[in-house]
N, C-alpha and C positions, 0 to 999 in steps of 0.2 A: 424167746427173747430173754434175755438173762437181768434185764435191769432191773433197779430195785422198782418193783412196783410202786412205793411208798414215793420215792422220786420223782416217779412219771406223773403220778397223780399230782403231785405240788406244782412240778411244773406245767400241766396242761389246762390246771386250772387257773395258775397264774396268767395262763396265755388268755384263758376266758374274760379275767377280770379284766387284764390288758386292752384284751377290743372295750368293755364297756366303758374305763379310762378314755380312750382314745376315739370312741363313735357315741357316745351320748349325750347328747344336743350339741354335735360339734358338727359342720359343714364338711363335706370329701374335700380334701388337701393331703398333705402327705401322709395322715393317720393311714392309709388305708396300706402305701409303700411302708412301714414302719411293722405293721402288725403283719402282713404277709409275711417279712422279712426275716422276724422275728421268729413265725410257722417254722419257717425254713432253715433257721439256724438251729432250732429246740430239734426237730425231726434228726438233723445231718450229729447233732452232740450224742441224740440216744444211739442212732444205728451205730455213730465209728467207736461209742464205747463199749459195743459189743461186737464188735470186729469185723461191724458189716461195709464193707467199702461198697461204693458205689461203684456201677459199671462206665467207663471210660464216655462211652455215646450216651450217658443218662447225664453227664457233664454238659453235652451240649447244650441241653435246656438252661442252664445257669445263666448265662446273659440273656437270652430271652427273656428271662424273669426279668433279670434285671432291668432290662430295655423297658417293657410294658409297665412293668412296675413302676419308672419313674417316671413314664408319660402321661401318670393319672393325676400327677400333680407339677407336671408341665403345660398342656395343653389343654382347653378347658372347651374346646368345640364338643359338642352331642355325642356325635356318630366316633369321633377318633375316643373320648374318653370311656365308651361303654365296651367298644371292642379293646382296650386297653385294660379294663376290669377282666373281660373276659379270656383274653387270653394271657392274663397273667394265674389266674386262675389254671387255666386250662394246663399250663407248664408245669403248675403243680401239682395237678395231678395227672400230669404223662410220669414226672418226678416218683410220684407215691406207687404206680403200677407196672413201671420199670427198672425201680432203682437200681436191682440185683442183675436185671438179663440184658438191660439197654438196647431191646428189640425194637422201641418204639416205630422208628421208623418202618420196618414192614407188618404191621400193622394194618389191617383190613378194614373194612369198614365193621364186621363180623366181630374182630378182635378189641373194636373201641365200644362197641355194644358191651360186650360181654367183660372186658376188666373194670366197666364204668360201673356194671352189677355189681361184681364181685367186690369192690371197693365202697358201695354203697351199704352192701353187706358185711361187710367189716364194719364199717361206722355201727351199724346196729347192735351188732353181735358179740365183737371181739373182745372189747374192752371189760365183757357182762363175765366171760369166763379168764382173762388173763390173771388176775390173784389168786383164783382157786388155784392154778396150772402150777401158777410159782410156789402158792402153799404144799400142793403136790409132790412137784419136784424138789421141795425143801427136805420134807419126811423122808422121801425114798432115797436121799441122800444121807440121813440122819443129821440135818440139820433143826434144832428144836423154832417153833417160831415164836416170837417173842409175847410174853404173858401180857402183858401190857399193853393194849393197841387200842390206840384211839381214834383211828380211824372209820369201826365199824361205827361207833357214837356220831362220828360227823358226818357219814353216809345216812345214816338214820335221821337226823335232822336235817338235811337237808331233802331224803324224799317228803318229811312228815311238814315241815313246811307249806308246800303247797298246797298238801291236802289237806289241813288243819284250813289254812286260809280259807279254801273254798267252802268247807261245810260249816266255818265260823260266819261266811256270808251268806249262806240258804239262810243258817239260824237267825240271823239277825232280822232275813228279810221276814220270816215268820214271826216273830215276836218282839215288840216295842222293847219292851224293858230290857230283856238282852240286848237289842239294837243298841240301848243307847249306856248298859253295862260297857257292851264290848270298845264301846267309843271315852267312853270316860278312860278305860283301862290305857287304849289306845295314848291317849293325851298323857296317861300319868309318866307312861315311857318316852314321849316324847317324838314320838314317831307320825309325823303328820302326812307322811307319804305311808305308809306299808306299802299300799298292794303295787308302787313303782316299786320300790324297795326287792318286793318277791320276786318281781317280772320281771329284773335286773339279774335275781341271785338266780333264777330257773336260767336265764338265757348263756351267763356265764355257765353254769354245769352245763347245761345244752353242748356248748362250743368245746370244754376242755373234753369232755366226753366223746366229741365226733375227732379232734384232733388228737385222741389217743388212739383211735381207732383207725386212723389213718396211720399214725406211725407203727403198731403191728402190722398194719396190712402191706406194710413196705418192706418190715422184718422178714416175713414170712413168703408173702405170695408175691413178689415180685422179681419170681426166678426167669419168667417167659420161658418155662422149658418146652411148650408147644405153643404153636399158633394156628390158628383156624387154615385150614388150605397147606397145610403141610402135609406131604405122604399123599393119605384119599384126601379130594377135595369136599370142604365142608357142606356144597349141594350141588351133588353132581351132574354133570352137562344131562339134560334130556332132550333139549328139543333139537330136532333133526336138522342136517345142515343145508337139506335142501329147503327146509320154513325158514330158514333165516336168512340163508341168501336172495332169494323172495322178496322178504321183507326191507333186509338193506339197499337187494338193487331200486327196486322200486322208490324208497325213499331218498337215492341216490341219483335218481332218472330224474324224479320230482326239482330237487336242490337246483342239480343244473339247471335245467328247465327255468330257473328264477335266477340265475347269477345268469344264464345269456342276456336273458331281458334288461337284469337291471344294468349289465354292461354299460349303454349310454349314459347312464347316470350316474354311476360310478366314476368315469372317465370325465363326464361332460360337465360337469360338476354345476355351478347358478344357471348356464345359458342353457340348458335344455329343460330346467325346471322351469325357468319363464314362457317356452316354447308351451309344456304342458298345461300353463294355466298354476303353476302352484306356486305359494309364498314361500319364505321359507319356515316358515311356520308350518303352513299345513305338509313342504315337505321333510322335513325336517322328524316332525313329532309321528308322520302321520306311519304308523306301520314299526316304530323302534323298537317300543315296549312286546312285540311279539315278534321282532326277531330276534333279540337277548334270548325272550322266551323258547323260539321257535332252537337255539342254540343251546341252551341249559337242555333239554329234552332230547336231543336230539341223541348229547352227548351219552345219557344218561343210558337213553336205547341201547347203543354201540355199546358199552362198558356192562350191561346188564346181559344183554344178547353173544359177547367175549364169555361172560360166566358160564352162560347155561347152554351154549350151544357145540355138539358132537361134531369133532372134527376129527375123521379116523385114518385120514390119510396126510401125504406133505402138500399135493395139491392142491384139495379141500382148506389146507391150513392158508396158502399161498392165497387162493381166492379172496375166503373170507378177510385175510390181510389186508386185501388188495383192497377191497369193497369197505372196509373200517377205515382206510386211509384217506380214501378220495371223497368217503363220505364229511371227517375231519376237515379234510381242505376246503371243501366247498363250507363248510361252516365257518373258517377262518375267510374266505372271499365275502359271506353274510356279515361278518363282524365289523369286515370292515368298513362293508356299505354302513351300519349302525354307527359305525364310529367317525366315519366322515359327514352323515346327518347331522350326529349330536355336535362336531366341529362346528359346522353350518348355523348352527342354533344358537351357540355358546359364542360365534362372529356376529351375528345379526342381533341377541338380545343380554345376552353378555353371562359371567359365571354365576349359580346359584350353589347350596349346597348339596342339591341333590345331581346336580349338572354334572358336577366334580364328583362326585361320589362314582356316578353313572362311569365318568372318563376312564379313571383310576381301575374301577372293573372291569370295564373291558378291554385293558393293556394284561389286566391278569388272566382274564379266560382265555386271551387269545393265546398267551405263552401257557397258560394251560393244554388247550387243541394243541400245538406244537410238540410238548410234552407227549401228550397223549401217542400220535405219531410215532415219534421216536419208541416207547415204550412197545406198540405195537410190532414194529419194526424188526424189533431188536427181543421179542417175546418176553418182556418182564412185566405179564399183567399183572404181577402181586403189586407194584410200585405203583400203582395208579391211587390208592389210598395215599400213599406219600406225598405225591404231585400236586393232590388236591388238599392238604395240609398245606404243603410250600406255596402255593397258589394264596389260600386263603391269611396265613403267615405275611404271605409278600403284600398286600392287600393291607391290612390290618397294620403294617411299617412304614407301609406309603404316605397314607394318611396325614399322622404327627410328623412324618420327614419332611412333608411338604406342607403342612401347617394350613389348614383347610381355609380356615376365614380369613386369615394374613393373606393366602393367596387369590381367595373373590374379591378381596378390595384390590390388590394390587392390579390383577386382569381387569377388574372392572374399570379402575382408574387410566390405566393406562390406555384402555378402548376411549375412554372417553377424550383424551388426548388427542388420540388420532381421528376423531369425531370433529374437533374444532377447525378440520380444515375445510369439512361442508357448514360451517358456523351455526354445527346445532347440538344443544346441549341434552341432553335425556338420561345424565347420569340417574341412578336410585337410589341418594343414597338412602332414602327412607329402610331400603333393605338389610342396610349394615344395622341397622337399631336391635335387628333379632338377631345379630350376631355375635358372639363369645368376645370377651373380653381379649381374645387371639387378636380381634379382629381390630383394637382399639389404639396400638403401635405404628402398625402400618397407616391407618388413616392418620395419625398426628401427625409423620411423616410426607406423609401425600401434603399435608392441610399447610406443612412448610418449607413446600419446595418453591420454591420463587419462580419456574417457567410455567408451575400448573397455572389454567386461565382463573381468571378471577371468577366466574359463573361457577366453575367445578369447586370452587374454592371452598365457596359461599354453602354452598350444600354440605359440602364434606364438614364444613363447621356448623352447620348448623345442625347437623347429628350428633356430631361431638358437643354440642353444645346439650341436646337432649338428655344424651347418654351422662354427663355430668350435672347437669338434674336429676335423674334416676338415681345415679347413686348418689347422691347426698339423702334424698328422703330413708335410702336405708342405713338404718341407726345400730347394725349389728356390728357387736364387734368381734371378731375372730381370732382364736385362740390358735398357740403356735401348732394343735392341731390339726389347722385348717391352715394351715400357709400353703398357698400355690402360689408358683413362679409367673401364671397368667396372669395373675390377680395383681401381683406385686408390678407387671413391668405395665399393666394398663393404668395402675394409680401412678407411676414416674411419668410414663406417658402423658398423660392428662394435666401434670402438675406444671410440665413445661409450655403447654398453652393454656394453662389458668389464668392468664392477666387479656390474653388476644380474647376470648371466649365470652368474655366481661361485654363486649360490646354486640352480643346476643344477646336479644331478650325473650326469655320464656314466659308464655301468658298459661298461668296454673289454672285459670277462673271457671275450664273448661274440657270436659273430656272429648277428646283426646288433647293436651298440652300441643298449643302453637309457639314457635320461635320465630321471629323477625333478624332478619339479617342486617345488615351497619347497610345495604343496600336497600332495605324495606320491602325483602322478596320474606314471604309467611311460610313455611313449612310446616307439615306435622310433624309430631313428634310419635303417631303411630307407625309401626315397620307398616312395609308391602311386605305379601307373601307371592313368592311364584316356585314354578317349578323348573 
């Protein structure tokens, strides 16, 4: 890399001090979009000023980033903002280990082991020799290096720093009179925080230090000039093809075996579960969670058993095809039975978050199996690592597009609707209380629509009415740091039934807080939890 070292250094420290600006005792809002952002602009200034362009398919991550990037301080549910950290993350460093080759996409499971090392190693390493290289390559150029540098002076205070700190604190703790030397000294400077002070100044070098190391590691090693399974394959087939076919019919004999059975079920959908004796509860719940399971493994067999197993003829190929295919389908027939249970469940006791979560994944594995298929089909087992990126990709966009707790209230409200025609009310809304300020728009909404009945009414206000308790007692104020878009449209929200809400009363005197409805129906103000 040809950049001034002295440069990189300013700026990656800048980038250090940046995060501790924008993340020390500030809330996650858009600090978190801001400082990525910023990664990524400092990264894309060093490479194109040394002539390194990015490879055309390393471009595509770019709105990725962007997308997840802004959903971290759009959307404020659990599960959508943590996979929104992480795969914005994740883009950046597909970004860092393909810049130059933009292979990402065939990409092994093999090959994300193995560049996630090498980049890890870079972070450690790179940064430790890059100014000897440039002082190197300066002399052998007969370029003199400048007599003056003040650089090594602030390397050296900053390693000595720390260490001074800690062996000023053994000493102290051994001897009084140093102890309270070192404290007088402390005061004369005026320094009543130090050792935050230090742990600020370590975490900054910490960060500009890994973020240099990543922009070499982009300069250099992100040619993809080989990938694992190109030419010889990286662990070559050994098991025979007649143990494997064995193994897949067998567990192929087994599948059917259980998709003829559950056929009636399938088909026959509440009336033959009343026939059995079972609620939908017990059928519903009873057997889900291990056919997901029994599907995630099954999958995993086939795509392991395609790696390692000898197929030396076109036959042999055709068979095992044949047998990885039907095995797929009969896991996509399981899926479906899981996913017309969890329908069942989600009809009778209405959306939770994990419900939805649950939904949302198995529309993805299923078009996953589907993939898989094709992939088989059509002989592109390198693409199966792909598939199961786009899978989990598609997953992870699902989520924020469909806005998880805006959508439990609405399904849930809306069941309840359709509930009033047997004139019975069992809305929860105790359950929105544990839910994300997402959740707090839509129920204003609900709470003013004039056909919802008055019972549902009464509940859904008397959450809201909680929920606007809760936050009053919280006295924090948040810096433009911490601005999120959730945050912002639940206080507008809230502000347009601040005068209806008046006519709930919160009784504080007791934990868990009760609210009275303008009806004189009592609620807590603690959530239910379900699954």
């Amino acid at each position: 890399m040809k950049t001034n070292p002295t440069k990189l250094w300013i700026i990656v420290f800048a980038l250090g001090w940046l995060f501790d600006f924008l993340f020390w005792n500030q809330a996650p809002g858009i600090n978190f979009a801001i400082f990525t952002s910023m990664c990524l602009t400092a990264a894309f200034y060093f490479l194109l000023s040394d002539g390194l362009r990015p490879n055309r398919t390393s471009l595509i991550l770019l709105p990725l980033f962007g997308f997840f990037a802004a959903v971290t301080f759009i959307r404020a549910e659990s599960m959508t903002s943590f996979l929104a950290y992480v795969f914005t993350l994740l883009m950046m460093i597909l970004l860092a280990v393909s810049y130059l080759g933009g292979r990402w996409y065939l990409y092994t499971m093999i090959d994300y082991i193995g560049k996630f090392m090498q980049l890890a190693g870079s972070v450690l390493v790179r940064p430790i020799g890059f100014t000897n290289d440039i002082r190197k390559t300066q002399l052998e150029a007969g370029i003199q290096p400048a007599k003056r540098n003040i650089w090594p002076v602030v390397r050296g205070i900053i390693i000595a720093l720390p260490i001074i700190a800690i062996f000023a604190s053994l000493l102290a703790s051994a001897d009084a009179i140093f102890s309270q030397r070192l404290t007088d000294l402390i005061k004369w400077f005026n320094i009543e925080n130090l050792p935050e002070l230090i742990f600020r100044l370590v975490y900054i070098v910490v960060i500009g230090y890994g973020l240099a190391g990543i922009i070499l590691h982009a300069s250099t090693e992100s040619k993809d000039e080989k990938l694992a399974g190109e030419g010889k394959p990286f662990i070559p087939p050994f098991l025979g093809y007649v143990e494997a076919t064995i193994v897949l019919g067998s567990v192929v004999a087994l599948f059917l075996t259980f998709v003829v059975i559950q056929f009636q079920y399938f088909f026959g959908g509440t009336t033959n579960i009343h026939i059995d004796g079972f609620t939908y509860a017990e059928y519903a719940r009873r057997g889900f969670g291990e056919l997901v399971t029994v599907a995630f493994f099954a999958l995993l067999l086939f795509l392991t058993f395609s790696a390692i197993t000898k197929r030396d003829s076109e036959i042999q190929r055709k068979i095992f095809s044949g047998l990885g295919v039907t095995l797929v389908a009969l896991l996509l027939v399981m899926l479906l039975s899981a996913y017309q249970r969890l329908s069942l469940y989600e009809a009778a006791y209405g959306f939770s978050r994990l419900r939805t979560y649950t939904h949302v994944f198995l529309i993805w594995i299923g078009l996953l199996l589907i993939a898989t298929i094709v992939l088989e089909i059509l002989r592109k087992e390198n693409l199966f690592t792909f598939a199961m990126l786009i899978a989990s990709l598609g997953f992870a966009t699902s989520l924020p597009i469909l806005n998880v707790d805006a959508f439990i209230v609405n399904q849930n409200v809306q069941r309840e609707i359709r509930a009033q025609k047997n004139n019975t009310v069992d809305l929860d809304a105790q359950y929105f209380l544990d839910l994300s300020d997402d959740a707090i728009p839509p129920m204003v909404k609900a709470y003013q629509t004039p056909s919802l009945p008055v019972p549902v009414r009464e509940k859904i206000g008397a959450s809201l009415a909680c929920i606007q308790y809760t936050r009053g007692l919280d006295d924090r104020e948040y810096s433009w740091q911490s601005f999120h878009f959730a945050r912002l449209n639940a206080d507008k929200a809230l502000a347009l039934v601040k005068k209806d809400l008046k006519s709930y009363v919160v009784d504080d005197s007791e934990y868990p807080n009760i609210v009275t409805t303008p009806a004189g129906e009592e609620f807590s103000c603690s959530p239910n939890y379900f699954d």
